[in-house]
N, C-alpha and C positions, 0 to 999 in steps of 0.2 A: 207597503209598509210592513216590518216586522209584526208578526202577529205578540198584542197586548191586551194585556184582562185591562177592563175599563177602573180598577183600585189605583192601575200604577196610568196608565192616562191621568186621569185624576192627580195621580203623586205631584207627576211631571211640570202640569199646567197649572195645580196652584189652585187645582177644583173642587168644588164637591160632587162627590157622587148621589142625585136624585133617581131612586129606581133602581129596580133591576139588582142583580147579582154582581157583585164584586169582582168573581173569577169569570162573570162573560166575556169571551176573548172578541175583540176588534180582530178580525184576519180577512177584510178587502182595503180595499184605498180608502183613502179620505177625500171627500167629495166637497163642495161646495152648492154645486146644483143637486137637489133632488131626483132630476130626470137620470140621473148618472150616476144610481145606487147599485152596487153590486151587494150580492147577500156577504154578510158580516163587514161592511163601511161601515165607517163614521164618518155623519152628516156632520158640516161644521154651519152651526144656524148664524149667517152674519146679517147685520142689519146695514141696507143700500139706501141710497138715495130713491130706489124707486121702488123697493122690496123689503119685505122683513123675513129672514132666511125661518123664522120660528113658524112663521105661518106654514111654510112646507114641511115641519120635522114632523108632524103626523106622518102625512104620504113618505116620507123617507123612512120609516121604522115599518111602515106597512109594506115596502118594497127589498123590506131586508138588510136596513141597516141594527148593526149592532147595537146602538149609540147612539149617544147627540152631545157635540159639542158647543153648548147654548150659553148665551149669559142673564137666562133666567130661567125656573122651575118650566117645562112644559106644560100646557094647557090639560088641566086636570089629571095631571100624574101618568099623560101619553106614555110613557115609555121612560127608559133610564137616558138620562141625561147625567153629564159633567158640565156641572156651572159654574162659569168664572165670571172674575168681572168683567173681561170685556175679550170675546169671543173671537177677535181677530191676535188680538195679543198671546190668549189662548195656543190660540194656531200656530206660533212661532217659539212660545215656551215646548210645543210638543215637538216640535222640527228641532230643537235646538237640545232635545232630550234623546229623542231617536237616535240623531247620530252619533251623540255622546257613547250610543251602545253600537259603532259601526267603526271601530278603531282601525280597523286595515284599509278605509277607505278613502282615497284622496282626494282633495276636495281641491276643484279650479274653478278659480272666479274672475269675470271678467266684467268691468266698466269703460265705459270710454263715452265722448259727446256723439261719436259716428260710428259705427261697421261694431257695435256690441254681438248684434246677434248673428253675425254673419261668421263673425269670428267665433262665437262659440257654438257655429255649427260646425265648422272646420275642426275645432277641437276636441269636439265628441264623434267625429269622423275617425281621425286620428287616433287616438284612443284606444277606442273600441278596438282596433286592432290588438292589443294586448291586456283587454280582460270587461268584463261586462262593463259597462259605461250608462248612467241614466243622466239626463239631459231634459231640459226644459223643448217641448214644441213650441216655435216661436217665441213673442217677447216675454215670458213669463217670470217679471224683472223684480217684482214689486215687494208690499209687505206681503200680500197673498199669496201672489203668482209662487214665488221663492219657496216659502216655508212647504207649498205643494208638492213643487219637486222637492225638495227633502226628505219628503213624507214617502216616494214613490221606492226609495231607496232600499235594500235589504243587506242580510248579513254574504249576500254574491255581490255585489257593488265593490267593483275595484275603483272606479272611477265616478264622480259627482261632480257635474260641470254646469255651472251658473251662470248667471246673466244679473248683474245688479245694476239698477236704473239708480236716478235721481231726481230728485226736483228741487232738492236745495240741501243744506248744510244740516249733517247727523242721519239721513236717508242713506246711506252707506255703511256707517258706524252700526246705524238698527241691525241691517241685513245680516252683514258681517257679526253681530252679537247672535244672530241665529245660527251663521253657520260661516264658520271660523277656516278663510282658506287657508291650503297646505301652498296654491301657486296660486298667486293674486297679478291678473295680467291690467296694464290700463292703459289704452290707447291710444289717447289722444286728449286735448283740453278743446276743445272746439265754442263753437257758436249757438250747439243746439241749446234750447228754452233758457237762453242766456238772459232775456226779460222775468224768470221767476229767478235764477238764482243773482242776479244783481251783477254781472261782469264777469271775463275769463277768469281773473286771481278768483272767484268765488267760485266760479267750475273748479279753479286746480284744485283748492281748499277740502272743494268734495269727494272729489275724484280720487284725493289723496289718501283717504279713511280708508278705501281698500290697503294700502301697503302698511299704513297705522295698525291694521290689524293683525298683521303677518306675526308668527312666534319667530323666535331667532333661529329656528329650526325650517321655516319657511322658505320660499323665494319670491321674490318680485319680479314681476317682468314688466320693464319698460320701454317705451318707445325712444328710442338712441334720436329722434329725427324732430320730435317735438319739445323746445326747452322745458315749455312748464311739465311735463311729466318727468325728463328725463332728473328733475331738480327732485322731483318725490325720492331719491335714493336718500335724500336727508332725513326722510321721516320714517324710517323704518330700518329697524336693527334685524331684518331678515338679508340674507345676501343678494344680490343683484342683477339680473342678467339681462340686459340690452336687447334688442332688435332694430334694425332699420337698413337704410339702403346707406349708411357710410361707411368710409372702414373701418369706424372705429365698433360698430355692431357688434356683439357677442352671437347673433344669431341674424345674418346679410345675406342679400342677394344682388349677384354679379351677373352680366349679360343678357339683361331684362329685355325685352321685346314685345310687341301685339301681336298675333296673327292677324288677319281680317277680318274675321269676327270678334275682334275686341279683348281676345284669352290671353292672359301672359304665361309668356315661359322663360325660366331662371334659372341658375344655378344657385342653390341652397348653402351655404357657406357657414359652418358649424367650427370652435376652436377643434373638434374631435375627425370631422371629414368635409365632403361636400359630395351632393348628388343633384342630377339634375329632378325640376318639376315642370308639367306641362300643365296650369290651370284651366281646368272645364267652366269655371266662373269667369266674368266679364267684366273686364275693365282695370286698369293699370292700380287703382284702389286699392283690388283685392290681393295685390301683394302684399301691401302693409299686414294687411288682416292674416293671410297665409305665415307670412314670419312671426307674427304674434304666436298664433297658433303651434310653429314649430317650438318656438322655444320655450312654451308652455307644455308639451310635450317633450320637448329633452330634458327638461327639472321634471318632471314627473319619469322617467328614466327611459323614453323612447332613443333610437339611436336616429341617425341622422337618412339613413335608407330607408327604413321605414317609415319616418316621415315624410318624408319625399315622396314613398310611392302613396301613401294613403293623401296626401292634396293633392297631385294628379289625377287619383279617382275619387276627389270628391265630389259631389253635386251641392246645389241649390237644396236646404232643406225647409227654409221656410217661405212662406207663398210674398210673393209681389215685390221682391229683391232681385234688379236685375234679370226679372223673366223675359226672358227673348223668344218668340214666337214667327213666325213665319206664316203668313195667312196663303191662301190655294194661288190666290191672284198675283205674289209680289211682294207687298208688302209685310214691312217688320218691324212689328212691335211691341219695344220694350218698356215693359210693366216693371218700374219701379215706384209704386205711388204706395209702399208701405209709411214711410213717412221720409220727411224732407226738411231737411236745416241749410244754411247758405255755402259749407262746405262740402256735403254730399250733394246737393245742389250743380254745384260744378264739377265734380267727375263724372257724374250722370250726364250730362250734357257734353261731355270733351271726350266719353268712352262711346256715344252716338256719332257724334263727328266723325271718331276715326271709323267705326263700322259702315258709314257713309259714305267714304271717299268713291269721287265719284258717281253719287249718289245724290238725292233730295235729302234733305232731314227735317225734321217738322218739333216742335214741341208743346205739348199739350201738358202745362203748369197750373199749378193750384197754390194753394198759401203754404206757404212755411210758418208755423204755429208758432207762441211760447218766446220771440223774438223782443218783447218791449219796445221801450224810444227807440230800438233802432230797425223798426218792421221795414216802416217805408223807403227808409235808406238802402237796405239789405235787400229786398225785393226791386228795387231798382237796378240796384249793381246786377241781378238776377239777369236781370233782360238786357241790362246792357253786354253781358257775357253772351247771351243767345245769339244779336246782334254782331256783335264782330266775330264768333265764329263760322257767320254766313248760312245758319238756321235757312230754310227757304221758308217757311213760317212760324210764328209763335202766336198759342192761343193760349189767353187766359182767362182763369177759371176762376170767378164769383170777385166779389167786390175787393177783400182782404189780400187779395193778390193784384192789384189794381195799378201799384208803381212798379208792376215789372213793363207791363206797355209805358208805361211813362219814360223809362229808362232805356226801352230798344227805341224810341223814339227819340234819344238823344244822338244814337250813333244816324251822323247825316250819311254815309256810306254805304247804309242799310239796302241793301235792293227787296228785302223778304217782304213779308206780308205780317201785321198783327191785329192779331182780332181777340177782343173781350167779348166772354160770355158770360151769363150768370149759372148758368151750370154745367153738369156734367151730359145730359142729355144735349143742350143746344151746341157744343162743344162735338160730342161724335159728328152731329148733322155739320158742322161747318167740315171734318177732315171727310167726310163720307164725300164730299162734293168734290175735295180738291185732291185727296192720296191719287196717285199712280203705282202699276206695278214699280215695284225695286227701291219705292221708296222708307226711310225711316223713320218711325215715330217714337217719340219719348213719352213717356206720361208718368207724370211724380208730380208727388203734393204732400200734404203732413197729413197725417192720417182722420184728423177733422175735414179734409176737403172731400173724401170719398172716390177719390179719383182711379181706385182700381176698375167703379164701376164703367169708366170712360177705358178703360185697354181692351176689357169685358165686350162694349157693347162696338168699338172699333173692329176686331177680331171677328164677333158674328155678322158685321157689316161687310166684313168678306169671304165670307162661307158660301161656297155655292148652294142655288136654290135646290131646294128638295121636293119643290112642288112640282106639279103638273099638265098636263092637260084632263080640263074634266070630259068626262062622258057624255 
């Protein structure tokens, strides 16, 4: 963060300042956890469901924090504190004041039901190629997570690339009230936690506050291939710039392809030029996301070459997305069980297939969260998709995932194998018994089924031993 005397924090958030010196200057990060104080933080004291962050602003001011960002007086006048009313609101009046003083800074934000943070690690890849860039590590989508990255930004910050999440209607409008993009990209209207927000029109509804927010000075970037997004150009008097695979794209890709391991490669097709991309990411998906990504980089003023070369050289930046592994003996498996809705769901499952050909394929599934009246239905369809793509087995994982066996048990065609477990440990023991070398393994679930620890304990299931003979 920009270094600030804790008078003008205070200014900012609406605080008062208890303790301490006026002109003490805030010059580390703004922290959350205590354990993660660097000398001159500010501790932000929030109160959790399992924690009350006031308890630690002692040990934080002992370990070198400047400050405390609290919403009550410290326990016997600990130290200087900024008290607001309510400490997480706090946090986003400060983020929403910091970059107010970061004018040269472009701000890209990105929502969507599927591939958000996939797509905005692609974008902060990109980027960064023409000037510092700070970026969220993984999902870091929320009223918290957000306002953080914000906070991490300085007067070198060419680029600010977000990740805004949802869970229902005005969760977009907030973010965006913190921090105001210059390119608001949106991906997709999908299926994810469509039981909290009440139906797709109330996804698009949501989804739509990104481009609602846009100045007429802005850009929108939308998906050319999904109606309900592509209809958001009604709600924003920023200008418009498409992506998708048809011809009518502002920013498309022509002569798409797999290799054998699953990576697409494209020709990038921009109204300004076209270059070719060789994706190091997996799965026919990741195009969508990769075009997102470009034309959120040419409205920020990338050219279409350099776009091109920096998604070729992008990786995988966050953990349990499509990670593809190779174990000593053979087998390979991919760790996608950061989280799981019924449209990522099936490109997970049809980007194994084709790395399969050939091949065994296995799937080792967990619940798809946040679904409503339609869990059982949608988890159904799940396994029936495993099922007729010839799966050689599917295992499922704990109760709430329960109608996807129901549903491979409808395709009568089936020749595979399915097996329910209640967890993730009796789940390794059932593929521990049946993987062969060369075969592949999937394993996804929504991030309550804990299923990276099933790719985890698969993986050390085929590590050669390291033991010995004793003496």
């Amino acid at each position: 963060m920009i270094p600030l005397p804790l008078s003008t924090i205070a200014e900012l958030t609406g605080g008062t300042l208890e303790g301490g010196r006026p002109d003490a200057e805030v010059t580390g990060p703004v922290v959350i956890d205590s354990r993660a104080v660097e000398p001159g933080a500010l501790f932000v004291a929030l109160r959790g469901e399992h924690a009350d962050g006031h308890d630690f602003a002692g040990a934080a001011l002992a370990s070198g924090a400047a400050g405390v960002l609290a919403q009550r007086p410290l326990d016997g006048g600990a130290g200087p504190a900024v008290v607001v009313g309510d400490a997480q609101e706090g946090l986003g009046r400060l983020a929403r004041g910091v970059l107010g003083r970061l004018p040269d800074t472009t701000v890209i934000a990105v929502t969507g039901s599927a591939g958000k943070t996939s797509t905005k690690d692609l974008i902060a890849q990109v980027v960064s190629r023409a000037g510092p860039t700070v970026a969220p590590a993984g999902s870091f989508n929320n009223e918290i997570g957000l306002p953080l990255t914000v906070l991490r930004a300085d007067e070198g910050t060419r680029y600010l690339v977000l990740e805004m999440g949802a869970r229902g209607v005005g969760h977009i409008a907030y973010l965006t009230g913190i921090a105001r993009p210059d390119v608001g990209v949106v991906l997709n209207v999908g299926t994810a936690h469509i039981g909290e927000f009440g139906g797709q029109e109330m996804v698009a509804r949501a989804k739509g506050e990104m481009v609602e927010a846009l100045d007429p000075g802005g850009t929108a970037v939308l998906n050319a291939d999904d109606p309900r997004v592509r209809a958001m150009a009604a709600r924003t008097a920023a200008p418009v710039v498409t992506f998708g695979r048809g011809p009518d794209a502002t920013v498309r890709a022509v002569d798409e392809r797999l290799d054998d391991a699953g990576r697409a490669s494209f020709t990038l097709v921009t109204p300004e030029a076209s270059a070719p991309v060789a994706l190091r990411l997996h799965g026919s998906h990741a195009v969508a996301n990769a075009l997102a990504a470009a034309a959120a980089a040419r409205a920020a003023g990338l050219d279409a070459a350099d776009v091109a070369a920096a998604l070729s050289e992008a990786r995988p930046a966050s953990r349990w997305r499509m990670e593809v592994t190779e174990r000593p003996d053979g087998v390979t498996v991919v760790n996608d069980a950061y989280n799981a809705n019924p449209d990522s769901m099936r490109a997970a499952l049809d980007v194994v297939l084709h790395m399969a050909r050939g091949r065994r394929a296995y799937a080792v599934l967990g619940e798809m969260a946040e679904l409503g009246a339609s869990a059982a239905a949608e988890h159904a369809k799940i396994g029936e998709h495993v099922a007729r793509g010839g799966f050689a087995g599917l295992v499922v994982v704990g109760a709430n995932a329960a109608a996807m066996a129901e549903g491979a048990g409808q395709v009568g065609s089936w020749t595979g194998e399915c097996v329910q477990v209640d967890d993730v440990g009796a789940a390794v023991t059932v593929l521990r018994e049946r993987l062969r070398p060369r075969d592949v393994v999937l394993v996804k679930g929504s991030r309550v089924a804990g299923l990276e620890r099933a790719a985890a304990g698969l993986l050390e299931a085929g590590a050669p031993s390291t033991g010995g003979a004793g003496a």
